[in-house]
Kinemage of the C-alpha trace (Angstrom):
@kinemage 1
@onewidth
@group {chain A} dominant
@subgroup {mainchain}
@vectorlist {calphas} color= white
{ca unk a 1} P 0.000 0.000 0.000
{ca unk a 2} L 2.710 2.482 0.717
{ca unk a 3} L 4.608 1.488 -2.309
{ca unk a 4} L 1.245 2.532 -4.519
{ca unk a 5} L 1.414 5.712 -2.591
{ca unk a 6} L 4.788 6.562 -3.182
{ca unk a 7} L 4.110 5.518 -7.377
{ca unk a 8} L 1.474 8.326 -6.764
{ca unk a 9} L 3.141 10.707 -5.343
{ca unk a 10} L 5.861 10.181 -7.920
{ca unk a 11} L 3.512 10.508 -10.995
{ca unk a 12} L 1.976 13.603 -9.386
{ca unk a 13} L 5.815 15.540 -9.166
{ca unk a 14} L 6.780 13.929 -12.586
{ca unk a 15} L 3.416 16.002 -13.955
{ca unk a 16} L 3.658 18.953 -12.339
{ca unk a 17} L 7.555 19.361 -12.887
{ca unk a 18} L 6.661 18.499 -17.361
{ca unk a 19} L 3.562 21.374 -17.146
{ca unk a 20} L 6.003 24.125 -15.453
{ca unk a 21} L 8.793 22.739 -18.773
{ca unk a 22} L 5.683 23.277 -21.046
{ca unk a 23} L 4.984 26.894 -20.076
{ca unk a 24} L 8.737 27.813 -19.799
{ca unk a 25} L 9.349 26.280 -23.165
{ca unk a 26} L 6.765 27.844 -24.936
{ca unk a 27} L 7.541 31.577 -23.868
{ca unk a 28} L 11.346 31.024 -24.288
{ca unk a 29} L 10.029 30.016 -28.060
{ca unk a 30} L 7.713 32.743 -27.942
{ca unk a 31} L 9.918 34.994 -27.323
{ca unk a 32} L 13.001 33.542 -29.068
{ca unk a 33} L 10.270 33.647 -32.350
{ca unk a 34} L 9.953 37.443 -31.558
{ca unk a 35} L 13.953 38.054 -31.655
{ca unk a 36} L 14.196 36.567 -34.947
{ca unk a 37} L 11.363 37.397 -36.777
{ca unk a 38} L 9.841 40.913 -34.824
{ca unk a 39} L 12.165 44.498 -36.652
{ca unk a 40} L 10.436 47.067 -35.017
{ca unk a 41} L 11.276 48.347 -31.857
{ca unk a 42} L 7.829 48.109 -29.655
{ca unk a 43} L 8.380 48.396 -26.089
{ca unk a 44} L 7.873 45.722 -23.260
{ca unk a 45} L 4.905 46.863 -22.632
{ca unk a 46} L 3.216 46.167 -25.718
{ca unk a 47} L 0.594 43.470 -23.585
{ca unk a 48} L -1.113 46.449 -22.169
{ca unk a 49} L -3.078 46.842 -25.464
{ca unk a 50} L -3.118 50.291 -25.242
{ca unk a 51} L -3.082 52.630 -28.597
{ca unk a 52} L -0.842 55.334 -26.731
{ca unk a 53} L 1.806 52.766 -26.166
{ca unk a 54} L 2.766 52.975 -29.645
{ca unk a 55} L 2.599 56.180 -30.263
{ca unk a 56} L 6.448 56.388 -30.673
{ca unk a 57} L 6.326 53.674 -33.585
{ca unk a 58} L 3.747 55.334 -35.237
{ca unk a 59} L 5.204 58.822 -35.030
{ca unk a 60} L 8.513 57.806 -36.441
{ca unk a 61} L 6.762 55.545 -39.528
{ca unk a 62} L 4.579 58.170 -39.908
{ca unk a 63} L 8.052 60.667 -40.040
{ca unk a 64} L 9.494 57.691 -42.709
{ca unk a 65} L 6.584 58.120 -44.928
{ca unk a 66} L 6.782 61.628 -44.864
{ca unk a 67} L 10.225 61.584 -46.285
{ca unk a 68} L 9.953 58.438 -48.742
{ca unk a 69} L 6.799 59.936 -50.573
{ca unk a 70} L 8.194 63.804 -50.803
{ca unk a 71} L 8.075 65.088 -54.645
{ca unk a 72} L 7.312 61.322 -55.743
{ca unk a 73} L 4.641 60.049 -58.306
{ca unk a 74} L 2.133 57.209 -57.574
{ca unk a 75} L 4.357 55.092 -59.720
{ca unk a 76} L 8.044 56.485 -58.512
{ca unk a 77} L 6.640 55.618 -54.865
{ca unk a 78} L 5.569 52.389 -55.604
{ca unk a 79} L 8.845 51.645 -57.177
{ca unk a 80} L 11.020 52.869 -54.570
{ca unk a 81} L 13.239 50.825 -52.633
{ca unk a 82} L 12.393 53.192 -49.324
{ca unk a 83} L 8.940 52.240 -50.044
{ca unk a 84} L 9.028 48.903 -50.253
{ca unk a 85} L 11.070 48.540 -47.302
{ca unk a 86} L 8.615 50.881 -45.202
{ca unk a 87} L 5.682 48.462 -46.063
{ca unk a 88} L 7.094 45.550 -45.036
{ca unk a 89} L 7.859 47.056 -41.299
{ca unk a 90} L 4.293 47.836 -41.285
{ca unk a 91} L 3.310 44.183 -42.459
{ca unk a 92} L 6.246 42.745 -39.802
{ca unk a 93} L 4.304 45.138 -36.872
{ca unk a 94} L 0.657 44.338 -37.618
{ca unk a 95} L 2.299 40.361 -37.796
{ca unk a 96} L 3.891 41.029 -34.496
{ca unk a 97} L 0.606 42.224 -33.441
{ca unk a 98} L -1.390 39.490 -34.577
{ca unk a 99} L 1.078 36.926 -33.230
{ca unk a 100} L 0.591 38.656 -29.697
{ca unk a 101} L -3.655 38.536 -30.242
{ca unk a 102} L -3.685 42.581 -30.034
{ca unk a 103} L -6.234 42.984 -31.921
{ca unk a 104} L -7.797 45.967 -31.475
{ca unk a 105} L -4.164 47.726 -32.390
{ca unk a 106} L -4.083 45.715 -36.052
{ca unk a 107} L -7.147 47.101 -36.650
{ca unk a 108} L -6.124 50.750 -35.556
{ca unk a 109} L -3.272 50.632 -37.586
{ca unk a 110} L -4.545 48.722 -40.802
{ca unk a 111} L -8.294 51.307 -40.741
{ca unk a 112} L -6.967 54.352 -39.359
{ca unk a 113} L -3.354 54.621 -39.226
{ca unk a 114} L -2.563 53.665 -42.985
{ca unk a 115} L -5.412 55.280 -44.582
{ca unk a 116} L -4.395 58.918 -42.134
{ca unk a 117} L -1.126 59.188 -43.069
{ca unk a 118} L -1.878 58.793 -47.136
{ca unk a 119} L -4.536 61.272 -46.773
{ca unk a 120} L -2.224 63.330 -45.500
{ca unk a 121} L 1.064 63.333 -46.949
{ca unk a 122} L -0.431 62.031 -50.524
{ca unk a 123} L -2.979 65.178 -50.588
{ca unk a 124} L -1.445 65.601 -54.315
{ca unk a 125} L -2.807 62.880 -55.668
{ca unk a 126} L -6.157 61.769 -57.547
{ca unk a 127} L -8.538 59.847 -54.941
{ca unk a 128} L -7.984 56.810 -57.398
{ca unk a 129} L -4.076 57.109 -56.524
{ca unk a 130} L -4.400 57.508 -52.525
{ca unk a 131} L -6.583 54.377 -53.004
{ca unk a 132} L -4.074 52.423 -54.899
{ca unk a 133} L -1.545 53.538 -52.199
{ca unk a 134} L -3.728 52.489 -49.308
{ca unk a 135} L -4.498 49.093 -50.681
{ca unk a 136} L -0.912 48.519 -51.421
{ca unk a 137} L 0.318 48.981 -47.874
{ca unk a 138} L -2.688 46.439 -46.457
{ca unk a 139} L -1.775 44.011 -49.429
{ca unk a 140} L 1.983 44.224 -49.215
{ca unk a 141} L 1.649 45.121 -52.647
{ca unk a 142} L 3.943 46.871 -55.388
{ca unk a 143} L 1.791 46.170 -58.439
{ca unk a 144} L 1.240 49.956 -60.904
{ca unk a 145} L -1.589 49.745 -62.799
{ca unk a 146} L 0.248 48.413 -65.960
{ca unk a 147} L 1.420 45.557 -63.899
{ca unk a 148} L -1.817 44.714 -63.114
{ca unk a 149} L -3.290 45.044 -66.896
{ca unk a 150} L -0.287 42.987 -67.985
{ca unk a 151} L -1.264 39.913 -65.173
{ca unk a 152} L -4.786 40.368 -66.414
{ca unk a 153} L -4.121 39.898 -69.470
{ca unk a 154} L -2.021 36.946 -68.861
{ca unk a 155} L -4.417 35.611 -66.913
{ca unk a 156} L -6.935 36.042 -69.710
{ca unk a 157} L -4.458 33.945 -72.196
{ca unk a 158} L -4.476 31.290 -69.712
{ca unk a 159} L -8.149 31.094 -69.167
{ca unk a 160} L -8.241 30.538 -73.266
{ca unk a 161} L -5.271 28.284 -73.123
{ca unk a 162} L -6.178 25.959 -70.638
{ca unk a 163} L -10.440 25.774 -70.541
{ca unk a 164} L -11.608 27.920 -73.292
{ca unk a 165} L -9.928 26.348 -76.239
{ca unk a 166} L -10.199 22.714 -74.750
{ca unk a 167} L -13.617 22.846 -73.677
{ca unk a 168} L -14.703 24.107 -77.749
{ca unk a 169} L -12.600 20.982 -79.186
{ca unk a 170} L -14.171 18.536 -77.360
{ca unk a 171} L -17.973 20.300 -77.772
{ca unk a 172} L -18.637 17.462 -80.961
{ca unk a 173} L -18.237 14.908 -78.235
{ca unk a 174} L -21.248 15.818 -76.237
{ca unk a 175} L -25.100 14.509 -76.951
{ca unk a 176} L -26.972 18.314 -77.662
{ca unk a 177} L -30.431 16.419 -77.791
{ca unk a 178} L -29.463 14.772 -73.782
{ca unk a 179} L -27.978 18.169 -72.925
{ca unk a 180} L -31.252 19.488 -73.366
{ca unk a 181} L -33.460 16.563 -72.245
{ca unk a 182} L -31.723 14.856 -69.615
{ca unk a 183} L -31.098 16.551 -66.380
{ca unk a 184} L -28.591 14.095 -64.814
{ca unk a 185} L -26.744 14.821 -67.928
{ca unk a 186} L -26.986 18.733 -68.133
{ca unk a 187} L -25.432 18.424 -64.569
{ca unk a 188} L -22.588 16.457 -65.416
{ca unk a 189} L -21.838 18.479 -68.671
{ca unk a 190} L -22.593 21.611 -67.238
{ca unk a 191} L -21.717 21.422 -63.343
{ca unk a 192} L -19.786 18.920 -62.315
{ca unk a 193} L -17.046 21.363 -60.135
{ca unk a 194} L -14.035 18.361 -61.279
{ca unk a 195} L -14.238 18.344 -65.142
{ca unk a 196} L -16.549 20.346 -66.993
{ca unk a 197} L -17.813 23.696 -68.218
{ca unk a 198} L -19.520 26.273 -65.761
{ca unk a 199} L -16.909 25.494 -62.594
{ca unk a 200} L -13.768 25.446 -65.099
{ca unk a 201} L -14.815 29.181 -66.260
{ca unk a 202} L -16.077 30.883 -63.308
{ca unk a 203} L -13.560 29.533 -60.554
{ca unk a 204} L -10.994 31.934 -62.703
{ca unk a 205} L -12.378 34.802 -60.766
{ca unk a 206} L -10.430 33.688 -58.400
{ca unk a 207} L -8.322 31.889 -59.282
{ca unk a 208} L -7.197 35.280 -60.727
{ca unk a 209} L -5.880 35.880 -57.321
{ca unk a 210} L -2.856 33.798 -57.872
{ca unk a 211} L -1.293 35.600 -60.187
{ca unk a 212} L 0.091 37.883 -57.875
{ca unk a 213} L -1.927 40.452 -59.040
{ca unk a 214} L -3.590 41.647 -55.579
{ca unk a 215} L -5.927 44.496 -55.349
{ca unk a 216} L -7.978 44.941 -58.336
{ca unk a 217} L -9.959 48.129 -59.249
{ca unk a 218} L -13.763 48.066 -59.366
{ca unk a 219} L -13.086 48.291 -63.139
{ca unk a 220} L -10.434 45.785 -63.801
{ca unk a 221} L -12.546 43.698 -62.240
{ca unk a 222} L -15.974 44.052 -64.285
{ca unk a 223} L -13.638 43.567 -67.561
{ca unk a 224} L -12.661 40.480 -66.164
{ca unk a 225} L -15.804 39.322 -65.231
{ca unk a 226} L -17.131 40.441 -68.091
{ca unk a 227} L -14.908 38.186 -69.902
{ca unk a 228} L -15.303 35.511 -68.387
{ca unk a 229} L -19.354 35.618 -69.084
{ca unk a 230} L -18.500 36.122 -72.920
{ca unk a 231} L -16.509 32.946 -72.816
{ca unk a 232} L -19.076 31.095 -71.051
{ca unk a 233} L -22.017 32.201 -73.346
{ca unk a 234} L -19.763 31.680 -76.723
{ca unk a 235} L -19.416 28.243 -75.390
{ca unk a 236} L -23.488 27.886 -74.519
{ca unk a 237} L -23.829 29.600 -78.133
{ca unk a 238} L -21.906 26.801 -79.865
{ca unk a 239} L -24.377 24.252 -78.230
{ca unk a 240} L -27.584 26.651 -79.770
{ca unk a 241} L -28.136 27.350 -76.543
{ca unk a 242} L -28.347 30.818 -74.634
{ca unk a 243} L -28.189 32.325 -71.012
{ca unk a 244} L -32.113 32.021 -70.255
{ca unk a 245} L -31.795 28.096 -71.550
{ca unk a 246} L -28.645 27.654 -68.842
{ca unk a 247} L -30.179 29.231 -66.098
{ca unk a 248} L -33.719 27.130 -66.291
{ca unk a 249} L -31.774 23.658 -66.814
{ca unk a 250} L -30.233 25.157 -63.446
{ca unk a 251} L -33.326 25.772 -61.548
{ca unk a 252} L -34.591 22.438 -63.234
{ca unk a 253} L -31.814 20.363 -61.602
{ca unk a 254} L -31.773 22.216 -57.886
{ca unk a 255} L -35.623 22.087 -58.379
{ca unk a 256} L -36.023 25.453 -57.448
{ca unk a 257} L -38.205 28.693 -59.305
{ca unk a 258} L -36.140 31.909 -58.291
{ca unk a 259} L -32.249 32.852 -57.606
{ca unk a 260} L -34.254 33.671 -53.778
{ca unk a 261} L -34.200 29.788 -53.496
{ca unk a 262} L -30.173 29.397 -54.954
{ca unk a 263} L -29.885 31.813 -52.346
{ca unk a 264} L -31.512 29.779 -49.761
{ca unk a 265} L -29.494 26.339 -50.893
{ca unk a 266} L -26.280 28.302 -50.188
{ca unk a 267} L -27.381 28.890 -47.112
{ca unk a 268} L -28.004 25.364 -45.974
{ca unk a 269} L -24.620 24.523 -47.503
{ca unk a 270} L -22.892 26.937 -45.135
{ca unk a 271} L -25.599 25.677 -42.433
{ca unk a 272} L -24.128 21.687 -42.919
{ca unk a 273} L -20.737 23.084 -42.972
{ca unk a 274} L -20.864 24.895 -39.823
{ca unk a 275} L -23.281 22.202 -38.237
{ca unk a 276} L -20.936 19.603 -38.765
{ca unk a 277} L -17.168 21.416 -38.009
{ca unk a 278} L -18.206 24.280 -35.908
{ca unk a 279} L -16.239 26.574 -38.374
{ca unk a 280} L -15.969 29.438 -35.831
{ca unk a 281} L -12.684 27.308 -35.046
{ca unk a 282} L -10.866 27.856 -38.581
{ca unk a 283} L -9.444 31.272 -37.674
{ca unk a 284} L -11.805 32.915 -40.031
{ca unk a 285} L -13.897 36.487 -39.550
{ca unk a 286} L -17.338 35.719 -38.923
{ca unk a 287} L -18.932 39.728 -38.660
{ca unk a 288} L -16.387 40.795 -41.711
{ca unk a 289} L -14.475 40.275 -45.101
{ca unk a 290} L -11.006 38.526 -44.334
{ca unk a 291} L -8.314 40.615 -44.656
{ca unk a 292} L -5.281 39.768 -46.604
{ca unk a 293} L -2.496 39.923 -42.904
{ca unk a 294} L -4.874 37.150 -41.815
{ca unk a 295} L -4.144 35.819 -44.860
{ca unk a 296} L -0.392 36.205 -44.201
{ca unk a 297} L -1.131 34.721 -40.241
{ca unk a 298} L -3.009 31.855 -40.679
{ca unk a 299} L -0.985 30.320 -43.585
{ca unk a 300} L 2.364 30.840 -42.264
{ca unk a 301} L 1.034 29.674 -38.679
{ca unk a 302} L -0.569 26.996 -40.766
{ca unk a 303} L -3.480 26.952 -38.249
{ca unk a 304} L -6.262 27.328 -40.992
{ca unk a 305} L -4.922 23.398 -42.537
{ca unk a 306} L -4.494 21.901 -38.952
{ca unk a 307} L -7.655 23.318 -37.227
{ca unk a 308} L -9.437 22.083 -41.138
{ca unk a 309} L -7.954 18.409 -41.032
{ca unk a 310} L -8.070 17.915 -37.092
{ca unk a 311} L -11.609 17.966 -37.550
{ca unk a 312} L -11.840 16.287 -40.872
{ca unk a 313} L -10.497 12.863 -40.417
{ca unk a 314} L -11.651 10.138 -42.708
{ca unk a 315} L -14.681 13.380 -44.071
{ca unk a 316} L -12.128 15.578 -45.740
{ca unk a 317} L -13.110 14.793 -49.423
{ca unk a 318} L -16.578 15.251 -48.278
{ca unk a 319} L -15.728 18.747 -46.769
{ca unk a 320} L -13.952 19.480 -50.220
{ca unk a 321} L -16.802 18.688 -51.991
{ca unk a 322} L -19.337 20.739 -49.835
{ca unk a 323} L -17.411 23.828 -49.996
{ca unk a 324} L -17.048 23.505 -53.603
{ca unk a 325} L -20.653 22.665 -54.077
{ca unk a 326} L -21.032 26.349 -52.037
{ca unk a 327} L -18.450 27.586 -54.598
{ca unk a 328} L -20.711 26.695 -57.224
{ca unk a 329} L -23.774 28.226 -55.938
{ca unk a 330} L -22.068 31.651 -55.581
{ca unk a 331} L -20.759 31.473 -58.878
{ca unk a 332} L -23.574 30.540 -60.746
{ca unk a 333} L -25.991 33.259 -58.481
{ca unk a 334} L -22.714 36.026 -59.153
{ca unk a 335} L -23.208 35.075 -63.160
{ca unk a 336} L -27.335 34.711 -63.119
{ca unk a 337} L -27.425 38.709 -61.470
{ca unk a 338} L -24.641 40.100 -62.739
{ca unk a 339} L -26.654 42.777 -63.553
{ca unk a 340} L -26.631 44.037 -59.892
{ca unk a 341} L -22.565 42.863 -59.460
{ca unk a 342} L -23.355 40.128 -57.028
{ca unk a 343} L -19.426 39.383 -58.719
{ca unk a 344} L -18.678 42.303 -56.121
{ca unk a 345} L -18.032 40.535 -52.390
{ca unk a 346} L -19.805 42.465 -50.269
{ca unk a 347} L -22.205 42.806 -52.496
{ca unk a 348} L -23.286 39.359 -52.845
{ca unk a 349} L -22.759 38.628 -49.124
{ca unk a 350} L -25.229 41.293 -47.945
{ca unk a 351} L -27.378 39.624 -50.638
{ca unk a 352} L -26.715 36.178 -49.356
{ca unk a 353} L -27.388 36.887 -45.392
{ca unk a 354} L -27.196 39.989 -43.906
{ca unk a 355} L -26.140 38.716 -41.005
{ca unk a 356} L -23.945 35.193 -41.554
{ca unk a 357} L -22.795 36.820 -45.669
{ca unk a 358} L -19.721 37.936 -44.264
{ca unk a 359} L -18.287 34.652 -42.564
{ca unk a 360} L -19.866 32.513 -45.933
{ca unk a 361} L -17.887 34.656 -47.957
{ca unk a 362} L -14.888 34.383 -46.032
{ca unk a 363} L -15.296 30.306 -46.355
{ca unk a 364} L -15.680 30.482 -49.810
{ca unk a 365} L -12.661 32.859 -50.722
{ca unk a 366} L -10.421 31.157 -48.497
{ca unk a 367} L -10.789 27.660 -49.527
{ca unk a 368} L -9.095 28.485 -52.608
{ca unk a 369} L -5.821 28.353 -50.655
{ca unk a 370} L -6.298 24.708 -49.010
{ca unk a 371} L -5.742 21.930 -50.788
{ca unk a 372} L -4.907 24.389 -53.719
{ca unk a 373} L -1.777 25.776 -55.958
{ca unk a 374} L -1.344 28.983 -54.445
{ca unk a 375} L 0.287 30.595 -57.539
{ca unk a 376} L -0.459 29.680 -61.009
{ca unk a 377} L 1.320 28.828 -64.064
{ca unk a 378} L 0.597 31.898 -66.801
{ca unk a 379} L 1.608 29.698 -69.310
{ca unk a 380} L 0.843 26.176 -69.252
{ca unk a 381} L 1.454 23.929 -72.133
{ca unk a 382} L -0.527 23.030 -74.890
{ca unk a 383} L -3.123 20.231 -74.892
């Protein structure tokens, strides 16, 4: 009997003494990860949360911008090595942030801070340029406009090259007459989100994303759009069959009368989802659009794929296949009212639910990162 209380007693050190080595371990790699990786100089009392202690920081990045965008042009400052570098420290601080769960100071910074001091030291510029400049500091990104019309239009050659062109030769192989008459068919022709036409078009919108190209104009990204629709309806056209032919074969086969009830089935996908994973443990906004430093956080954390397969087990090609069913939905209600942009996010997520649009778009524009090429090949080969 004493022997099993000594075993006990023994046990009980032996756990006490490996939770007290947990803790330590993880702060000394805490804050070993914050030596390495952490360039600005925030204080020791950056816990606190409190905006005023970092109102040194600020002042002297707001001091750096000053300097680095005197006498430039929107493109010259883009360009600029001082630029470039000054971005970065901002991306490096909000990541610091982040890493330390201050949120309320990522948000002051990435709403008030960056937009303030463009407003005020970019006063020179057209509200199109202060935008551009804005953007480019949340996105990390040194894209001019022609770089961006140059990785549009790559991605537009692409797009031909590798569904467009294919999809037209092999049009002679499918039965018109079945298209038309047999639902189960239609689907498989039409919808199937592996192999055939609507999903291979449409998921280019954002797929788009990949290039590089980053934040995308309001304009830039109606052409886009817009080309993608004329691609989809030459393709419809070389079947003799139109837009108002698609879209009742589509109500046909979800057995539904009105883009209301498309509406409604995304819903219940995002309903399943969340019923079945509890997706308020992904890492993803639920009451607004992810941003692209959470982006940045959760894939080089890699929580978003460990927190997604934890839960998935033997069910993760099920879980791909709901989210891209969702996928599908959006796209074909984005293409059905495109007269009212539901192609624009926030758009189409007030649309969606006013209340849950926000975290269903966030599922379905992240999911193009899991399980997913995260940059594409511009120019893939032939056949």
């Amino acid at each position: 009997m004493f022997r099993i209380k000594e075993i006990i007693f023994a046990w009980i050190i032996w756990l006490i003494l490996w939770w007290i080595w947990v803790y330590y371990w993880y702060n000394s790699w805490e804050n070993l990860y914050n030596k390495e990786v952490i360039k600005s100089n925030i204080q020791s009392d950056v816990s606190s949360g409190n905006i005023e202690k970092y109102s040194d920081t600020l002042s002297k990045l707001e001091k750096q911008f000053k300097t680095i965008s005197n006498w430039k042009t929107y493109e010259q400052l883009i360009k600029s090595n001082d630029y470039q570098n000054w971005v970065k420290n901002i991306a490096t601080l909000i990541d610091n942030l982040k890493f330390k769960w201050k949120q309320n100071i990522v948000n002051y910074i990435y709403y008030n801070f960056i937009s303030d001091v463009v407003l005020k030291y970019l006063n020179n510029y057209s509200d199109f340029d202060k935008d551009l400049v804005i953007q480019s500091i949340r996105r990390i990104d040194f894209n001019t406009m022609t770089n961006k019309n140059y990785y549009t239009q790559l991605m537009k050659d692409y797009v031909d090259e590798k569904y467009y062109k294919p999809i037209l030769a092999n049009l002679d192989q499918i039965d018109k007459k079945k298209l038309d008459t047999n639902i189960q068919y239609f689907a498989k022709i039409m919808l199937n989100v592996q192999n055939w036409i609507f999903y291979r078009i449409f998921k280019n919108r954002y797929d788009w994303n990949k290039t590089g190209i980053w934040f995308k104009p309001e304009f830039l990204e109606n052409q886009f759009v817009d080309f993608l629709c004329q691609r989809f309806e030459q393709i419809l056209w070389k079947l003799w069959y139109n837009k108002e032919w698609f879209r009742k074969k589509v109500f046909q086969y979800y057995n539904i009368d009105s883009l209301e009830w498309l509406r409604n089935l995304i819903e219940k996908d995002f309903e399943d989802l969340n019923k079945t994973y509890n997706l308020k443990k992904l890492w993803i906004p639920i009451d607004r659009f992810f941003r692209m430093d959470e982006r940045r956080f959760l894939f080089n954390q890699d929580w978003l794929h460990k927190s997604v397969y934890k839960k998935l087990w033997n069910r993760k090609e099920w879980f791909k296949d709901k989210v891209k069913q969702l996928r599908l939905k959006m796209y074909l209600l984005s293409y059905f009212w495109k007269d009212i942009n539901l192609f624009n996010s926030r758009v189409r997520a007030n649309y969606i639910n006013s209340k849950w649009g926000f975290w269903i778009q966030n599922i379905f524009r992240v999911w193009r990162y899991v399980d997913e090429v995260m940059k594409l090949n511009l120019k893939p080969k032939k056949g």
